[in-house]
N, C-alpha and C positions, 0 to 999 in steps of 0.2 A: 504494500500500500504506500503511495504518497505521502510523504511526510512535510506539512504545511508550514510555510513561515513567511513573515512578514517588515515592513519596515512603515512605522507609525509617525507621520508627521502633519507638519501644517504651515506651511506648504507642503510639498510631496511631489510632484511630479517632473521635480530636476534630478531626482536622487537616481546617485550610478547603483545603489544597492541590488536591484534586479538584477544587474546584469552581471555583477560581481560573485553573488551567491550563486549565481545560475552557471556559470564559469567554473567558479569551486567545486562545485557537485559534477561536472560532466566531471572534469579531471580528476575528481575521487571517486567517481563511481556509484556517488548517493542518491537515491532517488525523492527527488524536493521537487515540491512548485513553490516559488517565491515572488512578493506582488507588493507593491507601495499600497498602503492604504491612507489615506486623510481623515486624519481624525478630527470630531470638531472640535474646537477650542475648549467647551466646555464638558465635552465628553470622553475623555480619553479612557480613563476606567473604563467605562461602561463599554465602549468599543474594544478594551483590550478584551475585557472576560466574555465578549460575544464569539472573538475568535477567537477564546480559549475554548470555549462551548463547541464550536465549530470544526474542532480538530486541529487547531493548531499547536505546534509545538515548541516556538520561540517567537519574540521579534525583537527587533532593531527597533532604537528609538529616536529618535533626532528632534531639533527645536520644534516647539516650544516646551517638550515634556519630559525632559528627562530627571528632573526633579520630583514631579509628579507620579514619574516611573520607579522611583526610589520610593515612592508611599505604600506603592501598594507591591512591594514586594516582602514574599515573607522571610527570606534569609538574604544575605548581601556577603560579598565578600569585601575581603577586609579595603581593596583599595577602591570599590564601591563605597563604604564608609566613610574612606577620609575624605572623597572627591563630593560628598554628599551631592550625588546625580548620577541616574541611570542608562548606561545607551543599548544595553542587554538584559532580555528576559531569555530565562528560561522555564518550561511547564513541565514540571515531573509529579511523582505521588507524592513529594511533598511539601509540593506547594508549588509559589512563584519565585526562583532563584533572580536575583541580581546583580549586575556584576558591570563595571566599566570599564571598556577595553581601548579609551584612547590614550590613555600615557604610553599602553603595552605597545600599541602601534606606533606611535611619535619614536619611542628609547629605540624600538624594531626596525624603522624605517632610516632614522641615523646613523644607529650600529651595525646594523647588516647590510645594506642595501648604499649606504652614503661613506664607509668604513669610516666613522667618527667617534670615537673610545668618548662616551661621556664621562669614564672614571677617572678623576683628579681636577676634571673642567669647572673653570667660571661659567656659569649659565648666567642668564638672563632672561625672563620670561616677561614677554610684555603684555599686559592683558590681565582682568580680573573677574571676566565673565566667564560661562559655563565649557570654554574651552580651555582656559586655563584651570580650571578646578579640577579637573580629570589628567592633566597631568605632572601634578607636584609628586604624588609619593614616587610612581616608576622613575622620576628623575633624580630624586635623594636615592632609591634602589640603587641605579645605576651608578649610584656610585659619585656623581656631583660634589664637588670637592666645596663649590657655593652655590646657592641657587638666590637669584636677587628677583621679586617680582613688582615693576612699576606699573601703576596704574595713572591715568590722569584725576580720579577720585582716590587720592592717599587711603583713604579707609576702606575702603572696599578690598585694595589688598592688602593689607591688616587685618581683614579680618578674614580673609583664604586662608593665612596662615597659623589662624590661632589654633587650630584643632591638632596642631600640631607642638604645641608651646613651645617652650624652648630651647632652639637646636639650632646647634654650632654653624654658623654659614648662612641658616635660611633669615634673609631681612625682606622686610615689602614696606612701599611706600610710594611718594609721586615721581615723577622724572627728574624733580630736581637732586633728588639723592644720587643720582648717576654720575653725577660732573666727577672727573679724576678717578674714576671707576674703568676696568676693560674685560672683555670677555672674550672666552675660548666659542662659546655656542648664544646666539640671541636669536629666541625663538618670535615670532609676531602671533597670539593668541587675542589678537585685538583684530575689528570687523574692517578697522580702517581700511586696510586695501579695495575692500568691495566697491567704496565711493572714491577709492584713488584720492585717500587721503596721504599725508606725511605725518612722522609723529615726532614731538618734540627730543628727538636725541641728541646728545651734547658729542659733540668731534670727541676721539679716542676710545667710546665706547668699544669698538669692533678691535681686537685683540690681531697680530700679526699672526696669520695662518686660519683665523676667526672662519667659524659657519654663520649664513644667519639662513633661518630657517623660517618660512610662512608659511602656515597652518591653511592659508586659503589655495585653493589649487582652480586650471581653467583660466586663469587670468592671467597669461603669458609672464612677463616679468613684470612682477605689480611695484608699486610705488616702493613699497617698503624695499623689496629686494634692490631697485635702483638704486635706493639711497644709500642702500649696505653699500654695495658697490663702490658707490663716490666714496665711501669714508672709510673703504678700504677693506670690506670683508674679500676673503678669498674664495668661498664658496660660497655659492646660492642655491636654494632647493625649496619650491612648493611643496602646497601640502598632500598630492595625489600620493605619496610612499605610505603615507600615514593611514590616508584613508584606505588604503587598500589592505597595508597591515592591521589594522584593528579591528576592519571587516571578517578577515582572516584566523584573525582569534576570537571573534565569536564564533566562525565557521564549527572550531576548535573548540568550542565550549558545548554546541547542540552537538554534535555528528563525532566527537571523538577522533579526529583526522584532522592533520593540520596541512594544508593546501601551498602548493608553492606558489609566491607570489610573483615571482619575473616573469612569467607569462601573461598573466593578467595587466601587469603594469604596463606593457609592452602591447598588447591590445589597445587599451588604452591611450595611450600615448600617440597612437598609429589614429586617430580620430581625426 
């Protein structure tokens, strides 16, 4: 029998998830149908447990609910917890499993796929929204020797990091804290690229041999990565590695089978 899954959004009908899962399963051999569904704003529960009712057996979750996906899950794992937001369900006997798989993808897409050792690195995380919440702890995992996260609202990241109290390296605050500061990895976890904005970074941010890394993908070299550029980062890399690895470790979390991802990247990329 078919085994059902899904990817819950709102919007919904840009997401590469169809086509990713559906990918992963020919090349493991599992037999899935997988399908975007839009959830209404106000309904998310109530659509997730129709397609639980309905035989499904995971979904993906993406903006506006992955917070919301954390409520109504009955067990979480631990880095589900600290990221407090969901982008993974799963449906077993017992219960609704949660779990978030973008830090695993981001440290995965670096480390493997970009050879970048995040172990001993200056990070930089800019951003304090729901993309950054999901990947602090894989990057203390990894090994981040500092991890710095600014926000243009100082409090908002101050308060990412408090669930974490306090620990050796990790500071957050606004971009003015940056000045005489330099990093090995600056990751962009902020929407600005989408409006092809700039962000307030002070010169010498970007470390000699420095990555900077944009979580947004699709937008050829976007603003941020230009600007890394001028101020001297050495490597540049959208967000499409991430997305595909963390697709991949949900793949890894329903079906037990972990999927290789340079084929699909490379599909992908051939668009």
């Amino acid at each position: 029998m078919t085994d059902r899954y899904a990817v819950f959004g709102n919007p919904i009908a840009h997401s590469q998830s169809p086509r990713l899962h559906t990918e992963f399963a020919r090349q493991c051999g599992q037999d899935i149908a997988y399908e975007a569904i839009l959830a209404p704003l106000d309904g998310f529960a109530e659509a997730v447990a129709a397609f639980r009712r309905s035989g499904g057996k995971g979904i993906n979750v993406t903006v506006p609910f992955k917070v919301e996906a954390l409520e109504i899950a009955d067990r979480l794992s631990e880095r589900a917890q600290m990221a407090r937001a969901v982008n993974t369900l799963r449906f077993d006997d017992d219960g609704i499993f949660g779990d978030n798989t973008d830090g695993v993808g981001l440290v995965a897409d670096i480390r493997d796929r970009l050879g970048v050792d995040i172990d001993g690195r200056r990070v930089l995380l800019l951003g304090a929204g729901g993309a950054a919440r999901g990947v602090i702890l894989p990057l203390l995992e990894a090994g981040a020797a500092a991890l710095m996260i600014a926000n243009r609202t100082p409090e908002r990241a101050v308060e990412l990091i408090a669930p974490y109290g306090v620990r050796a390296g990790l500071h957050a605050g606004g971009f003015g804290m940056l000045a005489k500061h330099e990093f090995d990895l600056v990751i962009n976890a902020t929407s600005a690229s989408l409006s092809d904005q700039s962000l307030p970074l002070p010169q010498g941010v970007f470390a000699a041999g420095s990555l900077a890394y944009d979580m947004v993908y699709g937008k050829g070299t976007t603003r941020f990565l230009a600007d890394a550029r001028e101020q001297g980062a050495a490597l540049l890399s959208d967000g499409l590695g991430m997305l595909v690895a963390q697709a991949a470790e949900s793949f890894r979390l329903w079906r037990g089978v972990m999927p290789d991802i340079a084929p699909v990247m490379a599909m992908l990329r051939g668009d």
